[in-house]
C-alpha positions in Angstrom: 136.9 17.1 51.6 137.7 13.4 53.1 134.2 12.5 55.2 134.7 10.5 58.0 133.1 6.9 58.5 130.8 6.8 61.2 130.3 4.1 63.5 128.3 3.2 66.7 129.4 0.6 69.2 126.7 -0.5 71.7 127.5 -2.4 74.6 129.0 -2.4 77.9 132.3 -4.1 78.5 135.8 -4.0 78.1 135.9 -5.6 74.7 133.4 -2.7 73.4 135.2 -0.3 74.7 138.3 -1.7 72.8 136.5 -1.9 69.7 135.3 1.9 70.0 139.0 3.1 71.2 140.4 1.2 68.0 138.4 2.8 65.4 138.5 5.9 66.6 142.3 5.8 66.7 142.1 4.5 63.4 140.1 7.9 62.1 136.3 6.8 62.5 133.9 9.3 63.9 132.6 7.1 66.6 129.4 7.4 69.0 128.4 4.6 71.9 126.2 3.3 73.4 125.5 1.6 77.3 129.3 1.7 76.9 131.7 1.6 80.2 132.9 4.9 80.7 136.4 5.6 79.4 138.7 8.9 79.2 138.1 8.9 75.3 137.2 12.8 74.2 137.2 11.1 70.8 134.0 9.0 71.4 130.8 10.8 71.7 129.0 8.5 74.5 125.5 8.6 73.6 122.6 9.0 75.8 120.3 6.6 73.9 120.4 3.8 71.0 118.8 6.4 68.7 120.9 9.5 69.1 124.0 6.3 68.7 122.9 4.9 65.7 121.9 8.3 64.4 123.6 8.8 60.7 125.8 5.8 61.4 126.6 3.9 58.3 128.3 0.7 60.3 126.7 -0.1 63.9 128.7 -3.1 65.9 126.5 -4.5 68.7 129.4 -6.1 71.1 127.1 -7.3 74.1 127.0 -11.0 74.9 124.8 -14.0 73.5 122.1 -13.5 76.1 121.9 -9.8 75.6 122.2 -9.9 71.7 118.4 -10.3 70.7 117.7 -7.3 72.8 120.0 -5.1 71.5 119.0 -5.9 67.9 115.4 -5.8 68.7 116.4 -1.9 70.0 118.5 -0.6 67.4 116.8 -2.0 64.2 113.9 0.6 64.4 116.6 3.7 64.4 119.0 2.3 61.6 119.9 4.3 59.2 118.7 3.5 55.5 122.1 2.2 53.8 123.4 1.6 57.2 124.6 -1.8 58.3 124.2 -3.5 61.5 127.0 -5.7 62.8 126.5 -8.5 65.4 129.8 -9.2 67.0 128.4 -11.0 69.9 130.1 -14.5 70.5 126.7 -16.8 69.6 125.8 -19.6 67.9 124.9 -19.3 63.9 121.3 -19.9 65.3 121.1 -16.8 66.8 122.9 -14.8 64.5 120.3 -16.1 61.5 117.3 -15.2 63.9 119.0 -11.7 64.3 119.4 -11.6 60.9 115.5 -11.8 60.5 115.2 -8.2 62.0 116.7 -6.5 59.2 117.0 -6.5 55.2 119.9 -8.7 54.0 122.0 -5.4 53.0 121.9 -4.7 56.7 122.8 -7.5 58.6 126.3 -9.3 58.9 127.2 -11.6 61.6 130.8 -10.6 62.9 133.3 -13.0 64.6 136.5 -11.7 66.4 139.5 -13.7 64.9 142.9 -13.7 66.6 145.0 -14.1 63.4 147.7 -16.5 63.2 150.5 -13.6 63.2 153.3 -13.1 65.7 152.4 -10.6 68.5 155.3 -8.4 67.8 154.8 -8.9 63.8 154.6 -4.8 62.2 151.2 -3.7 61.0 149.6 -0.8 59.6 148.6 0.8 61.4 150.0 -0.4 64.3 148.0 -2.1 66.6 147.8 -3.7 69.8 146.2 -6.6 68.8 146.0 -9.4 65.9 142.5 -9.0 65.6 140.5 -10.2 62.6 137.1 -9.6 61.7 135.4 -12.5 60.2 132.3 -11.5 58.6 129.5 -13.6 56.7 126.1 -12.8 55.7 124.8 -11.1 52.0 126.8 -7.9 52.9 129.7 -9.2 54.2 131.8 -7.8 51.0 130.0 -4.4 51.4 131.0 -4.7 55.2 134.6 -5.0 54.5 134.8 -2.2 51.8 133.0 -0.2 53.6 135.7 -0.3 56.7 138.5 -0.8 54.4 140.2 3.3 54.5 140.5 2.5 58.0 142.3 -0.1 57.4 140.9 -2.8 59.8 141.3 -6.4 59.0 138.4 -8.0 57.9 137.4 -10.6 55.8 133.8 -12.1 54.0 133.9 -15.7 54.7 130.2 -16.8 53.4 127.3 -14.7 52.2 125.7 -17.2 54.3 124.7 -15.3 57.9 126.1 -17.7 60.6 129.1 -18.7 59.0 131.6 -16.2 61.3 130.0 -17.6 64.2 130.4 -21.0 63.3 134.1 -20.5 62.3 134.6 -18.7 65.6 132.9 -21.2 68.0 134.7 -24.3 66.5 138.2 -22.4 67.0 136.9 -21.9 70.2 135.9 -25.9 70.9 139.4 -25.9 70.3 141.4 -24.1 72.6 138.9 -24.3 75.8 139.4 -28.1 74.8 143.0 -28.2 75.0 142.9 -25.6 77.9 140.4 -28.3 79.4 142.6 -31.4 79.2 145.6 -29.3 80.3 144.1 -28.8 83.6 142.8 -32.6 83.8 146.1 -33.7 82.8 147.4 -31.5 85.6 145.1 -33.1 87.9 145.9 -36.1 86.9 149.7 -35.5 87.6 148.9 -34.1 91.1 147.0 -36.8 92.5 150.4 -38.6 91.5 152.6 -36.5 93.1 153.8 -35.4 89.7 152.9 -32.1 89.1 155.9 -30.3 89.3 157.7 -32.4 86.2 154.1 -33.0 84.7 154.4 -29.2 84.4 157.7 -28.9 82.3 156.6 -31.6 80.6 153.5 -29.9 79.2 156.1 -26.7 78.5 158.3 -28.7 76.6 155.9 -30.3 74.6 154.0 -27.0 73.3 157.3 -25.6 72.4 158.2 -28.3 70.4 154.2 -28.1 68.1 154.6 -27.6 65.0 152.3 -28.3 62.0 153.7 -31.5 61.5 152.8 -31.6 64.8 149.2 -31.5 64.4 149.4 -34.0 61.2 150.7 -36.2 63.5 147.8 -36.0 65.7 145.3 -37.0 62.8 147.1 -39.2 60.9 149.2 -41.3 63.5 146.1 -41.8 65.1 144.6 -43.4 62.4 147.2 -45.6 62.2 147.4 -46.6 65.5 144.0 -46.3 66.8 143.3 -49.6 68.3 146.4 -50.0 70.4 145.8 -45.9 71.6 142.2 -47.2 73.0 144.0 -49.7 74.7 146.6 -47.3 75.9 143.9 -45.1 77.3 142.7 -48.0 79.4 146.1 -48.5 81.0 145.5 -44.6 81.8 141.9 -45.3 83.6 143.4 -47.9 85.6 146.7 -45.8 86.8 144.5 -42.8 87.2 141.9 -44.9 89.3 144.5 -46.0 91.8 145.8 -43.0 92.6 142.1 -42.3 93.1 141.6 -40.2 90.3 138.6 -39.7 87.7 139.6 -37.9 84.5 136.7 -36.0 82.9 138.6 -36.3 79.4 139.9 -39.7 79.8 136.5 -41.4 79.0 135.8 -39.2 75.9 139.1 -39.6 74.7 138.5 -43.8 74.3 135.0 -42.7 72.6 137.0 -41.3 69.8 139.7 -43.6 69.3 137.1 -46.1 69.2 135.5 -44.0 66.4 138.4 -43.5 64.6 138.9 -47.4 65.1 135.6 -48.4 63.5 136.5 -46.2 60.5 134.8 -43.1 61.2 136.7 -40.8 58.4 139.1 -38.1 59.9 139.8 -35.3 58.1 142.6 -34.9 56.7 144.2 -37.4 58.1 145.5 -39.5 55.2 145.2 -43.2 56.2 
């Protein structure tokens, strides 16, 4: 007879609620939590950390940085022996390494959600509703993914070193709220000009035609061209200031062509 993987989720949310949904659909025995209530007859909702973590062999904590020692600091007493706890909280490597300090190496990993690269209509198995990846680092990362791998949840050991997930995770991040960041300024920018409107298909047409190459270019043409980008920028400033507009990414932007300028290496950029 087939046993069923146990798992307990703690913490409230929509995202731990996700999480518990998903491995229970994909044939976990699953207990929670401090979890919002949901119409899931498959989840036992647990009245306390204890009677959660109770004969659970993989517990995810899936709170929030400033919640994360807490919840560590709670459920490391009641752990299981064998069991392993996983910190999916979005924190800094700093954090995860102090939460790594509450239990033995073979019970900690530090756990990153990962969109994966994959189309959103791209077939999986099992299906899913989601790309979701779990990056996982720390000594038992490996034992981590084997241990979820009949249910068949992507996962992957990045570093036996605990921290490494959440680095990988929060410089992804740097990335998009950063491009998400100069969109809006750049959308600011084009309003204060009365250009929004075709500022906005603009922007459209330009992220529909990225491609790697794309992104090579960025690096690499950059290098090139550096100086005479700086200078560019400056034109921008002075534009921006008569139409009585201060960019917030403007300024930084000179800061690192100057860099770049002055020979400060960029990887991957071939120069």
């Amino acid at each position: 007879m087939t046993h069923r993987i146990r798992i307990a989720v703690i913490g409230p949310g929509e995202a731990a609620s996700r999480l518990a949904h998903d491995l229970a659909e994909a044939g976990a025995d699953v207990s929670a939590f401090d979890l919002t209530p949901i119409n899931e007859s498959a989840i036992h909702l647990a009245e306390s950390v204890e009677d959660a973590v109770a004969n659970a062999t993989v517990v995810f904590s899936l709170n929030s940085s400033s919640a994360a020692l807490r919840a560590a600091e709670r459920t490391a007493p009641h752990l299981a022996a064998g069991s392993i706890f996983a910190d999916a909280n979005t924190a800094t490597p700093a954090l995860k390494k102090k939460l790594a300090e509450l239990f033995a190496p073979e019970a900690f990993v530090d756990v990153a959600m990962m969109t994966s690269a994959a189309p959103a209509d791209a077939p999986t198995d099992p299906p899913t509703d989601t790309n979701t990846v779990l990056a996982v680092s720390g000594p038992a990362a490996q034992a981590f993914v084997e241990r979820l791998a009949p249910l068949k949840i992507s996962a992957e050991s990045v570093s036996t070193e605990v921290g490494q997930a959440a680095a990988r995770n929060l410089t992804r991040s740097m990335l998009a709220k950063g491009l998400a960041g100069v969109v809006i300024d750049y959308m600011w920018a084009a309003e204060a000009m009365g250009l929004e409107d075709w500022a906005h298909e603009e922007m459209l047409r330009a992220f529909d035609a990225m491609t790697r190459e794309t992104a090579t270019g960025y690096l690499e043409e950059t290098v090139k061209n550096a100086k005479r980008r700086e200078i560019e920028m400056l034109d921008i400033v002075e534009m921006l200031e008569e139409a009585d507009y201060h960019s917030l990414f403007v300024p930084p932007t000179q800061l690192v062509y100057n860099k770049v300028y002055h020979s400060i290496k960029v990887p991957h950029a071939n120069k």
